[in-house]
Structures are given as C-alpha cells and as structure tokens.
N, C-alpha and C positions, 0 to 999 in steps of 0.2 A: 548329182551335179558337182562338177569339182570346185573347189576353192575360188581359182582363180579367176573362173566363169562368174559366179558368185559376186565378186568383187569387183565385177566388169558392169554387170546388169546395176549394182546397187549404186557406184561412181555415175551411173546414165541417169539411175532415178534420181538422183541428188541434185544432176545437173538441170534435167527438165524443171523438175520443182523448181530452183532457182530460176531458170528461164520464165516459171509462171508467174512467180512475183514480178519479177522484172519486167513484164507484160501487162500484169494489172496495176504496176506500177505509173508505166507508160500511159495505158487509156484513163488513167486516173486524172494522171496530170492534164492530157489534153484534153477531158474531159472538162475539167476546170478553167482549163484556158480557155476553152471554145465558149463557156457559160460565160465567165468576163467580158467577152469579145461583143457577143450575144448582147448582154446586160450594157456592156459601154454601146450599142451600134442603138439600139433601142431608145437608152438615156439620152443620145442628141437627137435623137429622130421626136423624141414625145417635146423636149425641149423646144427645139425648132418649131413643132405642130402648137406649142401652149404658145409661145411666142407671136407666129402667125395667128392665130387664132383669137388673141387677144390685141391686137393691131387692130384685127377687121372689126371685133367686137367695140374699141375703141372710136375707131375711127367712124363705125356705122353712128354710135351714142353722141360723138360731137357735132357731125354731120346735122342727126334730128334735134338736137338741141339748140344748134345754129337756123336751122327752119325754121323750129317754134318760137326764138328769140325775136326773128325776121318779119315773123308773120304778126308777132306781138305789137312787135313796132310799128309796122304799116297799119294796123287798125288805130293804134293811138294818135296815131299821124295823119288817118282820115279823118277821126272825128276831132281833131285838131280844127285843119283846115274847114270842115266845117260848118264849125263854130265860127270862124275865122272869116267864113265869105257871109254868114248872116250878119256880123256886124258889122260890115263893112257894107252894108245897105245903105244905098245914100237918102234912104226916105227914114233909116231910124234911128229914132229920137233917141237923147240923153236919156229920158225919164223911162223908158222903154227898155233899157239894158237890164237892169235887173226881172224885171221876167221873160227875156230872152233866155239870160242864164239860167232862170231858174226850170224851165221846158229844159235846155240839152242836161244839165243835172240829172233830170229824172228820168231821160230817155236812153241815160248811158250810165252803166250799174259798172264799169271800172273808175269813173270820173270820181274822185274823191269831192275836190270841190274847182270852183272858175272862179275868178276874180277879175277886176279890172285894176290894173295900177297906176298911180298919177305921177307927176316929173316929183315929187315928193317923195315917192318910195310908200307911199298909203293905199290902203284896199279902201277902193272906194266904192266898187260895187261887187258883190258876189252872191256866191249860191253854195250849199243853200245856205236860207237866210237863217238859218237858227244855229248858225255858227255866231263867234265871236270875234272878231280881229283885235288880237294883241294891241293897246297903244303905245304909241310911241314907236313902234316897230316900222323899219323901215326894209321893205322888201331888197332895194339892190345893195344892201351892205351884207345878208346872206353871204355865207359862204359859198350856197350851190348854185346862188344864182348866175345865170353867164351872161356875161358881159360883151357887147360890140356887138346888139342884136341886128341884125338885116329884116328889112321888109317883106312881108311875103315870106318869111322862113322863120321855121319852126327849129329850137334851141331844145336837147334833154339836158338835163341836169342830170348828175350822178344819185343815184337811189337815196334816198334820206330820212329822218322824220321829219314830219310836217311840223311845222312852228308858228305858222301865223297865227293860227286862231287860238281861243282856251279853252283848256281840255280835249285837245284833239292831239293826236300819237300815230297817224298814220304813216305807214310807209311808201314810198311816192316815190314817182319821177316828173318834176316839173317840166313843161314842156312851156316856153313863153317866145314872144315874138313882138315887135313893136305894132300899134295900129291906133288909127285917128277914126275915133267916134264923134260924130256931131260938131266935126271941127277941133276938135280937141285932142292931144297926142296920149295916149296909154301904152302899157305893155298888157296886154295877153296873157295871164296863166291860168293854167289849167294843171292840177295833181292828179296823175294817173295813180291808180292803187298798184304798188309794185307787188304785194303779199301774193297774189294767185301765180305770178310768173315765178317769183320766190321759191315757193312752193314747188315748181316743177323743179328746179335745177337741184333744191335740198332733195329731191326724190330719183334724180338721175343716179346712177350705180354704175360704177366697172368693176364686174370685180369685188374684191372681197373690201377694197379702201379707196377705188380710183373714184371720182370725183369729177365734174364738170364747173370751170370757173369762169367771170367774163372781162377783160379786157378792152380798153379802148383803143383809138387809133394812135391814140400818144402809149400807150403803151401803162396805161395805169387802171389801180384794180377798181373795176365797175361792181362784179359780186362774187362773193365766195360762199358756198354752204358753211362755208365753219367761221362767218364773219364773227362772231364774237370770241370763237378762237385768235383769229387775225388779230382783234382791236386789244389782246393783252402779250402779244408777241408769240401764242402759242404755236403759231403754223405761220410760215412761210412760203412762197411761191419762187419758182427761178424764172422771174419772167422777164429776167437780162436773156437767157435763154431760147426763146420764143421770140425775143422781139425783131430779129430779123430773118425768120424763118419763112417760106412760103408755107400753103395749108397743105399738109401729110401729118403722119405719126412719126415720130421723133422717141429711140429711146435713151433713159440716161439711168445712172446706178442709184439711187434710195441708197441712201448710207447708212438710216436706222432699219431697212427689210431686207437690203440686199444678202 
C-alpha cells in the first residue's frame, strides 16, 4: 500500500476516534441533564404530594379533635343542666341540697366536685362532703370565675387548678350559672375534670412536631399541650394569624425548621 493511501486511512481513523469522543461526550452530557431534569420534575412532584398530604393529614386531625372537643362539651353541658333542673325543683328544700349534690357527684365520674355559692362569694353547700372549702375564700373574686351570669345559661371558665377547697389540685373547667333554691339566690358550680380531655389533645400528633391547640371565640389561649412551655415564654403561637381566618389549612414559614 503506498504512502499516501496510508496517510489517508490513518487522518479517517484519527478523525472518527475524535468524532467518538465527541459523541460520548455529547450523551454524557445529556445524559446528566436529562437526570437533573428527572430529579428537579420528581423534587416538586414528591414536594407538592408531602405538602398535600400533609394538609389532609392535618386537616382530617383538627376536624376530629374539634369533634371530640364538641362532644366533650355537650356532655358537660347536659349534666350541667341537669343538675340544673333538679334544683330548681320547687318542692326542694334548703336542707335537701346537699344530698342532691351528693347523688350527681357519684353518678358522674368527670364532675370533680358541685357547690352552691351565696351573694357572699362562700360554698355553702357541696359535694362531695369530705372536701374542705378554703376560708375566707371568696369564689367571685377568682380570676376564672365569669362574670354577668344569665339565667338558665351555663358559663366555662378557661381550664384551671381548682382552689376552693384544701388539698385539692385538680384540673377543671368550672361551669357556673345563677339560680334561686328555696327562695334564695345562688350561683351554680360545678368542676369538670379537664385532665381525660387534656390528655387527648397532649396525644394528638401531625407529624414529626405539629400539634393541636384550643382557642376561644375572643381569640385567647384556652390549651396548648406544651402549656408549661407556654407559662415560661418557651413556645409561642401566631394567633394574630388565625384570628380572622375562616376553618381550612393555612400554610406559613417556621423560621427555626423552615
């Protein structure tokens, strides 16, 4: 083969060669891009999917937690009332009231205790009897007690420990109301045990840290599972936020997970 021939075929091999690189250079690259593309189209699809996902999750855990809250109330609110129409019995007597009270006591295992209150601010009758009432203690100087009671209507107090009596630490929601036994005008209270419903909300979960908390209609905090977090400034709530919201899921940036 002559020279020149020679010199022809080996400048072709040199060139394809190059062309080969420049080939797997090429599916190299797009190969990399198409994985990016790939990995970025995925990244907001799975995002989007945690996102939704945790909305519904959210939204289904406040929904039932608003139920059980709901359904909590209505019972304390029946056995309120009553209480409420037995002593408003116009055949029963002063001297009668305390074993009235002391019967719904026993018949009702959330009722912490009942009491009757006089224009004094004094328990003058309750259940059960092996409690002690505080002297000198005046029930409507309370902090939780609520004031501009209506007739016929039943008043919650925000969750509390109980103080009237001694040596008693329960956690409560008073429920009180005005009403005239035997001719004579009283308030109504009755301490619900707030600890079993406590209890459920400290055991709600979204999630690795979400959390279920209650507000009222003014827009102030009724309970938080990490209330003694709360009471030394460790956690905070944005519930300037929520307060003119309708009910949905709402989301906003965490600035210490975000």
């Amino acid at each position: 083969m002559s020279q020149p021939i020679k010199k022809t075929i080996k400048l072709i091999m040199e060139k394809f060669k190059s062309l080969r690189i420049i080939l797997a250079l090429s599916l190299a690259v797009i190969s990399i891009l198409t994985i990016l593309l790939f990995a970025g189209f995925f990244s907001v699809t799975f995002k989007e999917t945690l996102v939704n996902t945790t909305k519904t999750t959210t939204q289904q855990s406040v929904v039932q937690s608003s139920i059980t809250l709901a359904n909590e109330i209505d019972n304390m609110t029946g056995m309120a009332y009553g209480i409420l129409d037995e002593l408003k019995s116009s055949s029963l007597k002063k001297t009668e009231v305390a074993d009235l009270l002391g019967v719904r006591y026993r018949l009702n295992r959330n009722i912490v205790s009942i009491g009757l209150i006089n224009a004094g601010g004094q328990i003058v009758d309750h259940a059960p009897s092996q409690y002690t009432p505080k002297k000198e203690l005046k029930v409507y100087e309370q902090e939780w007690f609520q004031k501009n009671l209506k007739p016929n209507q039943f008043s919650f107090s925000l969750p509390h420990v109980q103080d009237l009596f001694e040596k008693n630490d329960h956690w409560v929601l008073s429920d009180t109301t005005p009403i005239i036994v035997d001719k004579e005008e009283y308030v109504l209270l009755i301490d619900f045990n707030f600890n079993s419903l406590g209890n459920y909300f400290d055991k709600v979960s979204i999630g690795k840290r979400g959390y279920s908390f209650i507000v009222d209609s003014q827009n102030a905090l009724v309970y938080h599972p990490q209330q003694q977090n709360r009471q030394i400034n460790a956690k905070e709530e944005n519930i300037a936020f929520i307060a003119d919201k309708p009910d949905g899921v709402y989301i906003t940036r965490n600035k210490k997970h975000a």
